[in-house]
C-alpha positions as CSV (number, residue, x, y, z in Angstrom):
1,X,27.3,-59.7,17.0
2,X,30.2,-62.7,16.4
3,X,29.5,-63.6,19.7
4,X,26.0,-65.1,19.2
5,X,27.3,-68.4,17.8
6,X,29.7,-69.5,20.6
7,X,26.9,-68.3,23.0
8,X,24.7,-70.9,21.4
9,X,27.2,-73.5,20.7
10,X,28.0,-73.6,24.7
11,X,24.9,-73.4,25.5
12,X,24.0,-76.6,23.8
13,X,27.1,-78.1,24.8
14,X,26.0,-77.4,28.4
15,X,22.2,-78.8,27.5
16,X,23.6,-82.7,25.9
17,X,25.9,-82.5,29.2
18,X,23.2,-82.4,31.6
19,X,21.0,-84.6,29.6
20,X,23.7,-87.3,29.6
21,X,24.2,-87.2,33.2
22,X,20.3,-86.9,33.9
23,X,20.0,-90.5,31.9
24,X,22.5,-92.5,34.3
25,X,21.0,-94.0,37.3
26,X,20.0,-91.3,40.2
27,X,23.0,-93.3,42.7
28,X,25.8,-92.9,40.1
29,X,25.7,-88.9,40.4
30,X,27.5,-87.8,43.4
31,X,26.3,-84.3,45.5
32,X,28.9,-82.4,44.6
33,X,28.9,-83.2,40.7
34,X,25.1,-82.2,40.8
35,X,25.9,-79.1,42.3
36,X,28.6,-78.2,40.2
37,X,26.5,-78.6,37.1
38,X,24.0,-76.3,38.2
39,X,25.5,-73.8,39.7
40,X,27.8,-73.9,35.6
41,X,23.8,-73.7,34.2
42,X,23.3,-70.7,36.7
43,X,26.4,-68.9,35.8
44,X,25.6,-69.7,31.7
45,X,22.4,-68.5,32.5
46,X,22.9,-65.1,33.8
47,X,25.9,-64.7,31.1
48,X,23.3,-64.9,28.4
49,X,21.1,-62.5,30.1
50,X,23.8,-60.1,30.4
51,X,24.8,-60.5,26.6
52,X,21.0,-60.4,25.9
53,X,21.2,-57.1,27.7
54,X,24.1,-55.8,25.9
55,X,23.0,-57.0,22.7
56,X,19.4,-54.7,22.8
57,X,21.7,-52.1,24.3
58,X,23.8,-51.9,20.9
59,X,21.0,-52.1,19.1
60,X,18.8,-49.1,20.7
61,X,22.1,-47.2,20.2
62,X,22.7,-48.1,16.6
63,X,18.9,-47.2,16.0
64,X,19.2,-44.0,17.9
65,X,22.8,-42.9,15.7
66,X,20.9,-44.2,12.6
67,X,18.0,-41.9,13.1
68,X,20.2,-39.2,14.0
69,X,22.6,-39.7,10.5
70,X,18.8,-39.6,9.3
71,X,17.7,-36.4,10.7
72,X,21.6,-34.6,9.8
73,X,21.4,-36.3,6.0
74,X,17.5,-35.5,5.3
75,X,17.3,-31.9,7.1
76,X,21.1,-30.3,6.3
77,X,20.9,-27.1,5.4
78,X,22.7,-27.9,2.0
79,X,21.5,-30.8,-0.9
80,X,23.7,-34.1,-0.3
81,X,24.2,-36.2,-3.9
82,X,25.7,-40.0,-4.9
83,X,26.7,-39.4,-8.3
84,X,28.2,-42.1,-10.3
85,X,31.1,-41.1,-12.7
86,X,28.6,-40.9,-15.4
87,X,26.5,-38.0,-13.6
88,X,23.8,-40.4,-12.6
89,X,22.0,-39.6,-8.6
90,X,22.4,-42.8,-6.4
91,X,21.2,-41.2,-3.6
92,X,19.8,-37.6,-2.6
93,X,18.8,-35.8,1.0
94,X,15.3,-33.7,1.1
95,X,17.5,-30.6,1.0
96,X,18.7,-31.6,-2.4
97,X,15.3,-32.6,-3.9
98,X,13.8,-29.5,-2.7
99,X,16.5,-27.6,-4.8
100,X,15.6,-29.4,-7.9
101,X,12.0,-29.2,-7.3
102,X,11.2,-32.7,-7.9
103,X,10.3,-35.7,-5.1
104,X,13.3,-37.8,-3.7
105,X,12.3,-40.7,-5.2
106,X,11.5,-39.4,-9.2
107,X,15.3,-38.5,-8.6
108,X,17.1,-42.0,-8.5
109,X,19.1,-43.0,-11.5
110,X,18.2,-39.7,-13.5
111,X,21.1,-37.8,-14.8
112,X,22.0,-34.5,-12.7
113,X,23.5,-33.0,-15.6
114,X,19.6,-32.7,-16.9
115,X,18.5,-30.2,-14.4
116,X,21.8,-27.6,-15.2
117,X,21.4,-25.2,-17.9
118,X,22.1,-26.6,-21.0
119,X,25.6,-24.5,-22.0
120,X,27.0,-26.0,-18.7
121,X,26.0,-29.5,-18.8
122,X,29.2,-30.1,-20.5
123,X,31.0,-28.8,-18.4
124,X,29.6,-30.4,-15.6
125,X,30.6,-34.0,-16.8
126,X,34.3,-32.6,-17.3
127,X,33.9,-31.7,-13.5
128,X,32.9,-35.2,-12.7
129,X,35.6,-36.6,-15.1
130,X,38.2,-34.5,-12.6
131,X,36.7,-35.5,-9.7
132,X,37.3,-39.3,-10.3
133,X,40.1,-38.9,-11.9
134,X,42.8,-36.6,-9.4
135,X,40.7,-38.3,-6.1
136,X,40.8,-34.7,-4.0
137,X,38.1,-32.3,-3.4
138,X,37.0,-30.4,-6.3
139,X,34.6,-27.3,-6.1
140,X,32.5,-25.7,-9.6
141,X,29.8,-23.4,-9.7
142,X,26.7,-24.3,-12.3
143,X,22.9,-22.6,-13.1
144,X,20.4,-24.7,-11.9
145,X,17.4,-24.4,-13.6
146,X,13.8,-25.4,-12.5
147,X,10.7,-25.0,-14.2
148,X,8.8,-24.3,-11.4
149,X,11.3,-21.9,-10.0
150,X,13.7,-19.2,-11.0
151,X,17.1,-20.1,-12.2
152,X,19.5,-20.4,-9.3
153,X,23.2,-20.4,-8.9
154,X,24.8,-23.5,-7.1
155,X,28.3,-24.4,-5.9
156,X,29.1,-28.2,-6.3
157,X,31.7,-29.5,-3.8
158,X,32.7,-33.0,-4.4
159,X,34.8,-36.0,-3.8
160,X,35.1,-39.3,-4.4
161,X,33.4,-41.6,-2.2
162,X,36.1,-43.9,0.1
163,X,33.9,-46.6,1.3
164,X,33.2,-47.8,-2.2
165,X,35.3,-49.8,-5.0
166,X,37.4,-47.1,-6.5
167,X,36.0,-44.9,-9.1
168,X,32.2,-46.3,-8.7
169,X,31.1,-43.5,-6.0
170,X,31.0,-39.8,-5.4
171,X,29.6,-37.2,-2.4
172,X,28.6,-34.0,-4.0
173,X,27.5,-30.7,-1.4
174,X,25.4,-29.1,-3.2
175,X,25.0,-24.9,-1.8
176,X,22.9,-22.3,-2.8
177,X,24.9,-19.4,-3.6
178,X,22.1,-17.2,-5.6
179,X,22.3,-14.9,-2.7
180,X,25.3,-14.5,-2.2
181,X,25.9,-14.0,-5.9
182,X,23.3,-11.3,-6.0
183,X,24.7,-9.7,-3.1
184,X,28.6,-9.5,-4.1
185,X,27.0,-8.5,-7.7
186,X,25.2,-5.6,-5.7
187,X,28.1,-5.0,-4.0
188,X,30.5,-4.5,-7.0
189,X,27.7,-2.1,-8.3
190,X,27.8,0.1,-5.2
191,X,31.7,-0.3,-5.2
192,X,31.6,1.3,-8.8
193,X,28.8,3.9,-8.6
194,X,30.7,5.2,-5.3
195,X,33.9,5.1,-6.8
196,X,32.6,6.9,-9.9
197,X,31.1,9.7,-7.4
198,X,34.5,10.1,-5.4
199,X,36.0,10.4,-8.8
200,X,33.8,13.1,-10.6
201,X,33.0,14.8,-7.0
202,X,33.5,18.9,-7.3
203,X,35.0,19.2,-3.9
204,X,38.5,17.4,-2.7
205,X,38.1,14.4,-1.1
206,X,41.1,13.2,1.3
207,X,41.3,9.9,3.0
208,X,43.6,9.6,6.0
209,X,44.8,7.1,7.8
210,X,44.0,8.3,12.0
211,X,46.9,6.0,13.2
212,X,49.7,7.6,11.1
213,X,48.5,10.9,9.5
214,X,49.4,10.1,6.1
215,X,46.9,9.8,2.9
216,X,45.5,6.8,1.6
217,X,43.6,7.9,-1.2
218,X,42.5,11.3,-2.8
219,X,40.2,12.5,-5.5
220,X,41.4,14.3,-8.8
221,X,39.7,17.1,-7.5
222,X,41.6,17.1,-4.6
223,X,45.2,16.9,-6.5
224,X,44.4,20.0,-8.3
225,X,43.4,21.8,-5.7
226,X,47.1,21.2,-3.8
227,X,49.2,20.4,-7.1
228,X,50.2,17.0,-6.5
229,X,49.6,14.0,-8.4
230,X,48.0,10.9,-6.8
231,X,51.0,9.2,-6.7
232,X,52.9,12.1,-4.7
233,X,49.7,12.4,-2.2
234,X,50.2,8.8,-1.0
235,X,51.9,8.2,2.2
236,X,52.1,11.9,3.0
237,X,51.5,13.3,6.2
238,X,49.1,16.5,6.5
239,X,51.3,19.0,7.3
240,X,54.1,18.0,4.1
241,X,50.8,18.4,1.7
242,X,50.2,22.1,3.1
243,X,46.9,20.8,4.7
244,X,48.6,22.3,8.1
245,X,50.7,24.8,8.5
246,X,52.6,22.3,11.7
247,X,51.9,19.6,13.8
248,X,50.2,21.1,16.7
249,X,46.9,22.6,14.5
250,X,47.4,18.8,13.2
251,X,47.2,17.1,16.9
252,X,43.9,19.5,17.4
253,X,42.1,18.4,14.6
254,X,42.7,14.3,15.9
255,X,42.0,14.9,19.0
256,X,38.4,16.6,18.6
257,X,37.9,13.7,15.8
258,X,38.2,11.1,18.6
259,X,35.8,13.2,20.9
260,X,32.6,13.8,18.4
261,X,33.4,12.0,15.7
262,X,33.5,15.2,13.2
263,X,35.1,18.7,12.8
264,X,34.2,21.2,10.8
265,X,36.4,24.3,9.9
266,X,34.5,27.1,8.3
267,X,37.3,29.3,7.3
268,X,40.8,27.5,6.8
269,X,43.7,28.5,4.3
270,X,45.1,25.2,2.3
271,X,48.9,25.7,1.0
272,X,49.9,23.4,-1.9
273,X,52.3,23.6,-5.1
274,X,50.2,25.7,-7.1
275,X,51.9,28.7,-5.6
276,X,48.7,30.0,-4.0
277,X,46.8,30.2,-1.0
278,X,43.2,28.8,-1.2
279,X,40.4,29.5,1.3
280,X,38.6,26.2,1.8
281,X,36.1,24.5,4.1
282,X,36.9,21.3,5.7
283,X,34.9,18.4,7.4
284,X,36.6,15.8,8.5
285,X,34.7,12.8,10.1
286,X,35.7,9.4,11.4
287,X,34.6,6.3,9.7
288,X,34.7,2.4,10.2
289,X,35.5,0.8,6.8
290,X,36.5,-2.8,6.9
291,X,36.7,-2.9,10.7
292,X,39.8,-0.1,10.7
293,X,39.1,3.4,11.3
294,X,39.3,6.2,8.2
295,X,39.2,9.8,8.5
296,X,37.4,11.4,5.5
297,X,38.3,15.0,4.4
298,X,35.9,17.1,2.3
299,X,37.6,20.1,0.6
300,X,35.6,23.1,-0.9
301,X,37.7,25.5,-2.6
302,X,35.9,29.2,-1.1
303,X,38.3,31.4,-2.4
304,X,36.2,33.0,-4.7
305,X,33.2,33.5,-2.1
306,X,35.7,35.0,0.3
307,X,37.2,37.8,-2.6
308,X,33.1,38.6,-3.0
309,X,32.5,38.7,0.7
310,X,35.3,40.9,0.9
311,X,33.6,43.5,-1.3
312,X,30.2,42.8,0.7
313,X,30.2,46.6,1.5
314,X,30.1,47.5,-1.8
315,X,27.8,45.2,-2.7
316,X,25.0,45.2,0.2
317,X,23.3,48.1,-1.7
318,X,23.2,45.8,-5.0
319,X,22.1,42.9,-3.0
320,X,19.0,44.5,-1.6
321,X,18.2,45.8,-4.8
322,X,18.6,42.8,-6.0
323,X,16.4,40.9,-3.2
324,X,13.6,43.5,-3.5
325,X,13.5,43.5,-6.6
326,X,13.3,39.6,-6.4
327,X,10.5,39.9,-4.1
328,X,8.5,42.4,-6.5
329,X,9.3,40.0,-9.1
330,X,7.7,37.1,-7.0
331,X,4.7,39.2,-6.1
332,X,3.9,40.4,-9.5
333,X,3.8,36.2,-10.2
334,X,1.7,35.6,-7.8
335,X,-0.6,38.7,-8.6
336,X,-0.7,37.1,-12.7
337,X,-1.1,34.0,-11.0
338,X,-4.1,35.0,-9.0
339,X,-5.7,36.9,-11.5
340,X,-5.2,34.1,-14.3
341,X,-7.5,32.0,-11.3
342,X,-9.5,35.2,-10.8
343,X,-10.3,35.7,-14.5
344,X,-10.6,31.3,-14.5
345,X,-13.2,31.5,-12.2
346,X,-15.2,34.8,-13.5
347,X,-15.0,33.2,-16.6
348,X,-16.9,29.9,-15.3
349,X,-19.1,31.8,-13.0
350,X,-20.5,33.5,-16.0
351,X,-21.1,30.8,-18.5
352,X,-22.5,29.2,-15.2
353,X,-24.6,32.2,-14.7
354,X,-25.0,32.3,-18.3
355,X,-26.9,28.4,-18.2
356,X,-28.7,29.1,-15.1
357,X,-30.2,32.1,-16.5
358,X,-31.1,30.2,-19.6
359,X,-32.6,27.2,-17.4
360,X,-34.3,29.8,-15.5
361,X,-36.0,31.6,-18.7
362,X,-36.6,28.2,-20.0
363,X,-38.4,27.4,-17.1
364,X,-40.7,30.6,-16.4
365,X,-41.6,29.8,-20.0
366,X,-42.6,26.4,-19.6
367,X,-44.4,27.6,-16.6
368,X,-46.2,30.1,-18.3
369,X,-47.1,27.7,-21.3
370,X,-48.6,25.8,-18.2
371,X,-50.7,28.5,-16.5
372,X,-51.7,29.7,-19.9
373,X,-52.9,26.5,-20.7
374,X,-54.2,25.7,-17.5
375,X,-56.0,28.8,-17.8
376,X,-57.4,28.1,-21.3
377,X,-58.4,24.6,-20.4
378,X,-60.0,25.1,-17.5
379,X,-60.8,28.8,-16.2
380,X,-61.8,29.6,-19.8
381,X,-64.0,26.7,-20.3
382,X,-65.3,27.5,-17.0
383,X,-66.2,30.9,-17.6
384,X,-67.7,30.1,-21.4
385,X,-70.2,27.9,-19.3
386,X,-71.2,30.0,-16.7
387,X,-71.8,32.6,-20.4
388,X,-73.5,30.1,-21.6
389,X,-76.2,29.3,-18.6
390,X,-76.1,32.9,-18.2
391,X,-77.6,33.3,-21.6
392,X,-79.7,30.2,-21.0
393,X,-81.0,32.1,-18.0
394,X,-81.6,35.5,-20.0
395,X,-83.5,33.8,-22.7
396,X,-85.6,31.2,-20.2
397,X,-87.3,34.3,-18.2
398,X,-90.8,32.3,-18.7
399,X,-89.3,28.8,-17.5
400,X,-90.9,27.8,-14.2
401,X,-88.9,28.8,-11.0
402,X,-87.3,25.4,-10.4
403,X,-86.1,25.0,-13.6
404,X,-85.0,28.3,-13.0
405,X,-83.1,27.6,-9.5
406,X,-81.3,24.8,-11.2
407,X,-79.8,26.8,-13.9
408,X,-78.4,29.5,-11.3
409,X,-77.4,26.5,-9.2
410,X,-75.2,25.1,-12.3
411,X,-73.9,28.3,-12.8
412,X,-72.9,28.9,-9.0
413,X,-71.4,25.3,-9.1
414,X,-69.3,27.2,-12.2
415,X,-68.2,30.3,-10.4
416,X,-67.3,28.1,-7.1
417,X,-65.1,25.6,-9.7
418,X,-63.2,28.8,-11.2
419,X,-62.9,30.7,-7.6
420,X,-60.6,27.4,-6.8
421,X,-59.2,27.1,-9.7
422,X,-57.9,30.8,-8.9
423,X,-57.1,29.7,-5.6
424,X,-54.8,26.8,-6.2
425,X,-53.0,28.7,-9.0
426,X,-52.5,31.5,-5.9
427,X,-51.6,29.0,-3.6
428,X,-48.9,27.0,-5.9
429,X,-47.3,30.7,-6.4
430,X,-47.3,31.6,-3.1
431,X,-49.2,29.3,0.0
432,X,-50.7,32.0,2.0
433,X,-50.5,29.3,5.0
434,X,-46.8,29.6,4.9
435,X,-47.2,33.3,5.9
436,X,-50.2,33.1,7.8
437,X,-49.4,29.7,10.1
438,X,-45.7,28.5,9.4
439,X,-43.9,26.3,7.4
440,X,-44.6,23.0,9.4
441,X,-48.7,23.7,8.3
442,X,-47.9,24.4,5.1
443,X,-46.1,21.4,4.6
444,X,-48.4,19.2,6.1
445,X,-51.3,20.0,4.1
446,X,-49.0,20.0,0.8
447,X,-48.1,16.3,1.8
448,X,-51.5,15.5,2.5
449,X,-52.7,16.5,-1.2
450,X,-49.2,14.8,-2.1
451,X,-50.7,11.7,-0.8
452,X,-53.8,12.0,-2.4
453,X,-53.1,12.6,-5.9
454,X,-50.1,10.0,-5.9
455,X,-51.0,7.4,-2.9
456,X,-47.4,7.9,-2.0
457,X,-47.2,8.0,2.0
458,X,-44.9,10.9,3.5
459,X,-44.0,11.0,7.3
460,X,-42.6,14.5,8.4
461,X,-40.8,14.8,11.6
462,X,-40.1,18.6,12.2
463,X,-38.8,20.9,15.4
464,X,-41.2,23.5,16.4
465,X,-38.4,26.2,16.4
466,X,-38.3,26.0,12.7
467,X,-41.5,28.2,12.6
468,X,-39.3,30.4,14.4
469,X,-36.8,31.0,11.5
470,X,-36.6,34.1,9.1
471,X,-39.4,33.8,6.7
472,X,-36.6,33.7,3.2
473,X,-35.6,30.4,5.6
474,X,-39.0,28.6,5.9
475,X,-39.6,29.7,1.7
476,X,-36.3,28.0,1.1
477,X,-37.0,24.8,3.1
478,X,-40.6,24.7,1.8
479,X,-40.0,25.0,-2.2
480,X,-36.9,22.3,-1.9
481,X,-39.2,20.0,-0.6
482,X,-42.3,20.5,-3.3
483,X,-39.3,20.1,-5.6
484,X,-37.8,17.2,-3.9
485,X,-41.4,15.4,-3.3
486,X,-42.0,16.3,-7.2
487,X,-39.3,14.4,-8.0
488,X,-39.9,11.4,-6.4
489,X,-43.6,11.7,-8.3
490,X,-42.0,12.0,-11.1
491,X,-39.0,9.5,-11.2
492,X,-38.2,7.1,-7.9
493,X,-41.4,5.0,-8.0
494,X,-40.9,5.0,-4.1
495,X,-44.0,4.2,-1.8
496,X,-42.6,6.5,1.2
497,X,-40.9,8.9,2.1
498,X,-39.4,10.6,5.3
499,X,-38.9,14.2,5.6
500,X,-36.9,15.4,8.8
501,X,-36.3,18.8,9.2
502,X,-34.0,19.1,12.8
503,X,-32.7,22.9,14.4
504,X,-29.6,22.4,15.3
505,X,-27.4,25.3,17.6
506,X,-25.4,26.6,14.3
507,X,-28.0,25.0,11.1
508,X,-31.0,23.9,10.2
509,X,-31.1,20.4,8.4
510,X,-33.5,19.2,6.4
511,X,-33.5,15.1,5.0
512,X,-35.8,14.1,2.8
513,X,-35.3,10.1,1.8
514,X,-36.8,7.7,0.1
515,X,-37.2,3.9,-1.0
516,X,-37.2,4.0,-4.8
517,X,-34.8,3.4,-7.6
518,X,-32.7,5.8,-7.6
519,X,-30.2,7.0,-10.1
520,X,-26.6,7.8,-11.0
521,X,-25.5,11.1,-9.2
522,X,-23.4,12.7,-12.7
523,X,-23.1,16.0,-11.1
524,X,-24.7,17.0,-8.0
525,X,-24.9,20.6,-8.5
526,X,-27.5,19.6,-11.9
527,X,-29.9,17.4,-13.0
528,X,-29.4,14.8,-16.3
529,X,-31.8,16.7,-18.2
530,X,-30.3,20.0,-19.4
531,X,-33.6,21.4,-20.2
532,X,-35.0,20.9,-16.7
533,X,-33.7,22.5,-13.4
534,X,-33.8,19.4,-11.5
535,X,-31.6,19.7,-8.3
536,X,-30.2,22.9,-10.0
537,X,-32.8,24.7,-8.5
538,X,-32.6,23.5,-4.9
539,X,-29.0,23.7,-4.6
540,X,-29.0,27.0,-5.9
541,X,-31.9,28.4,-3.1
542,X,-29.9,26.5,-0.4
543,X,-26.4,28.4,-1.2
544,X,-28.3,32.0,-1.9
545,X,-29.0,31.2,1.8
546,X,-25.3,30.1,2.4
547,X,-26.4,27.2,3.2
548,X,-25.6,23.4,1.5
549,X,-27.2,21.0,-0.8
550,X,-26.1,17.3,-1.1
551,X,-27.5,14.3,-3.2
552,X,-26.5,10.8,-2.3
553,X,-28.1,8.0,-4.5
554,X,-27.5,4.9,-6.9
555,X,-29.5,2.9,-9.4
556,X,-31.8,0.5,-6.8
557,X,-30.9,2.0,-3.9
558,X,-32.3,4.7,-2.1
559,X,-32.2,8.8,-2.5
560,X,-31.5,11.0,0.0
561,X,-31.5,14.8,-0.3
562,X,-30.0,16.7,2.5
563,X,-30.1,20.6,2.8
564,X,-28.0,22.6,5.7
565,X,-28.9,26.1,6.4
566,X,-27.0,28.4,8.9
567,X,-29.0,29.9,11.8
568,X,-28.3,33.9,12.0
């Protein structure tokens, strides 16, 4: 750039030049004068060009390099401060206002110290104090806390800025370490809760070093096993501890630990200073710990299985006993267990039996208050009139014969009302069609009456080899669906219904839905009313059957009752 002005100032000196000699009179400038001059105004020329040149090259690459130092600055993976001596932020990256949680530019001139945790903003000055003060990279590790984000632990590398008048200026690094810390925190645990289980660990516990042979560490189990303290275990080979009698057994084990890893001996005697021999299974297995290879030794002391395997002879009788009597013992559990659920479930059966008896008296009652009342209401009154025109006709032998016809008319008109009356008591006991012509009849001219009394349409879909079924099958089927249509009478305030009765190879199924109300399904082996039989009733002639009865329905939505029979 400090060669712009003397570009300029020649130049111009070059631009008066010509003009001067341009002025003079055409004959005073010689050829090669003119020449001269022009071919300097060339050269100039094309020298500013190139300069021009150089000059946007410099500054596309000090653009470039500033967006670069842009994109490193903004997007490091760590937060980048300016802190005066005071603690005040000059300057921040994005990575650092992200850590604080607040925009880059709400940071400028705010105190830093304000976004530690209280109890360490003190501290944090007299980290800034050392920072300026010795002038060498000084590290601290604070609690940053954010409102919006859980407190977070931060290292704080800093040193005092160069470029700027002495003690004015610092850079701080600013790391997350919350990780880190968890992780080493996590790691000190494990360290500890391992340690504690090698410590208090029942079986010995040798670790060996595979290049020499010779312990590294051992468990107090382990030194009272062979005798030794801790102290007299370290740095001794296997064989000097009584692990092995000599080297060779020694060798063996190392060399099968380098071809699978782990060994195993079932049955191996261990010598020590106690002054006894110990039976004791070993497995010994090759680890990586720290990059360097450690052979773990688990000891179990079997002595005292071994003395009672030794008297297995005299013990095999005692140990069947034993085991059979352990498998009586097991089977007389099972038998109190099964006949607690036994006497559970005869227990429930009965007071089940007990309620459905009661609903079932309950309801011949009620049906017989009906009849009898029917009977009272109607076929009496019906019979007291034909008595009474009877009489009429007994006393009016003089009356003319038309007056006479009429009276035995009313009177037939009274026999024919009671001789139906009779007939659709017999037919609501037992429909003579359903034994006469077949269930599908039957039902038809049920639904049609259905439809009369309660303008309530019914569509019935039905196989023809239903007729074909055992007659307890077509009874069953037909008295679920009076009961089922009765209900919908009585409760759904539906305006169809669809019955589909379908013969399947194994069942017959029978679907009765329809578009009312509906209601909450409590229990689907009653109805809400105790006093009624409800769907008590149907599920019960379905299962004497060994069939199924099912109930699916909610308040506004439709009910559908579905009954599955199997075909014998």
């Amino acid at each position: 750039m400090s060669g712009k002005p003397k570009t300029d100032q020649s130049t111009a000196k070059l631009r008066r030049r010509a003009e001067k000699l341009v002025s003079k009179p055409a004959k005073a400038l010689a050829d090669a004068e003119t020449s001269r001059l022009v071919h300097e105004l060339e050269v100039h020329q094309i020298e500013l060009e190139m300069q021009n040149t150089a000059l946007r090259e410099a500054r596309d690459e000090a653009e470039a390099l500033l967006e670069k130092y842009t994109e490193l600055y903004d997007f490091a993976p760590v937060g980048y401060f300016t802190l005066t001596p005071d603690g005040m932020i000059k300057l921040v990256n994005l990575t650092g206002s992200t850590m604080v949680g607040i925009g880059r530019a709400h940071l400028i001139d705010r105190s830093f110290a304000m976004f530690l945790a209280p109890a360490q903003r003190a501290g944090f000055r007299s980290f800034l104090k050392q920072v300026f003060e010795e002038e060498t990279k000084q590290t601290g590790e604070f609690e940053l806390e954010n409102p919006n984000l859980s407190t977070r632990i931060i290292s704080i590398i800093s040193i005092e800025a160069r470029c700027c008048p002495s003690g004015t200026e610092c850079r701080a690094m600013i790391l997350d370490i919350t990780a880190r810390r968890e992780a080493l925190v996590g790691i000190r645990a494990s360290e500890i809760r391992h340690r504690r289980l090698f410590e208090a660990a029942h079986d010995g516990i040798l670790l060996i070093d595979p290049a020499t042979a010779r312990v590294i560490d051992a468990n107090p189990f382990m030194t009272r096993l062979l005798g030794f303290s801790r102290d007299q275990l370290f740095g001794k080979d296997l064989v000097e501890i009584g692990f092995f009698k000599d080297e060779i057994a020694c060798r063996r084990m190392f060399r099968e630990l380098r071809k699978s890893q782990e060994v195993y001996y079932e049955d191996m005697t261990l010598d020590g200073q106690t002054g006894r021999s110990l039976q004791v299974e070993v497995t010994a297995k090759l680890y990586q710990e720290g990059g360097q290879p450690v052979i773990q030794c688990n000891i179990r002391d079997i002595t005292t299985r071994k003395l009672a395997e030794g008297m297995s002879h005299r013990n095999v009788k005692l140990k069947r006993e034993i085991a059979h009597r352990q498998k009586i013992e097991e089977n007389l559990r099972a038998h109190r267990k099964e006949q607690s659920i036994l006497l559970k479930q005869s227990r429930l059966q009965q007071k089940q039996l007990r309620d459905l008896s009661h609903r079932i008296l309950n309801a011949q009652e009620e049906e017989r208050k009906r009849i009898s009342r029917e009977l009272h209401d109607v076929i009496a009154q019906t019979l007291v009139g034909i008595n009474v025109h009877l009489a009429v006709l007994d006393k009016g032998k003089a009356v003319s014969p038309a007056t006479f016809h009429r009276q035995v008319s009313k009177t037939q008109r009274l026999v024919k009302k009671a001789v139906a009356t009779f007939h659709e008591y017999a037919r609501e006991l037992r429909p003579t069609m359903l034994d006469d012509l077949g269930l599908i009849p039957a039902l038809q001219v049920h639904m049609e009456r259905f439809m009369a009394n309660t303008g309530i349409r019914v569509n019935l879909t039905a196989s023809a080899k239903i007729d074909q079924s055992p007659a307890g099958v077509r009874t069953a089927l037909y008295r679920i669906a009076i009961a089922a249509l009765t209900n919908v009478a009585r409760h759904s305030k539906a305006s169809h219904v669809v019955v589909r009765i379908e013969h399947l190879e194994n069942i017959i199924r029978m679907t009765i839905r329809d578009d009312g109300e509906g209601f909450q399904v409590i229990d689907k082996t009653g109805s809400r009313k105790k006093n009624r039989l409800g769907l008590v009733g149907m599920k019960e002639r379905a299962e004497m059957l060994g069939g199924s009865f099912q109930v699916e329905s909610a308040p506004g939505s439709p009910t559908t009752v579905m009954v599955e029979l199997p075909v014998r």
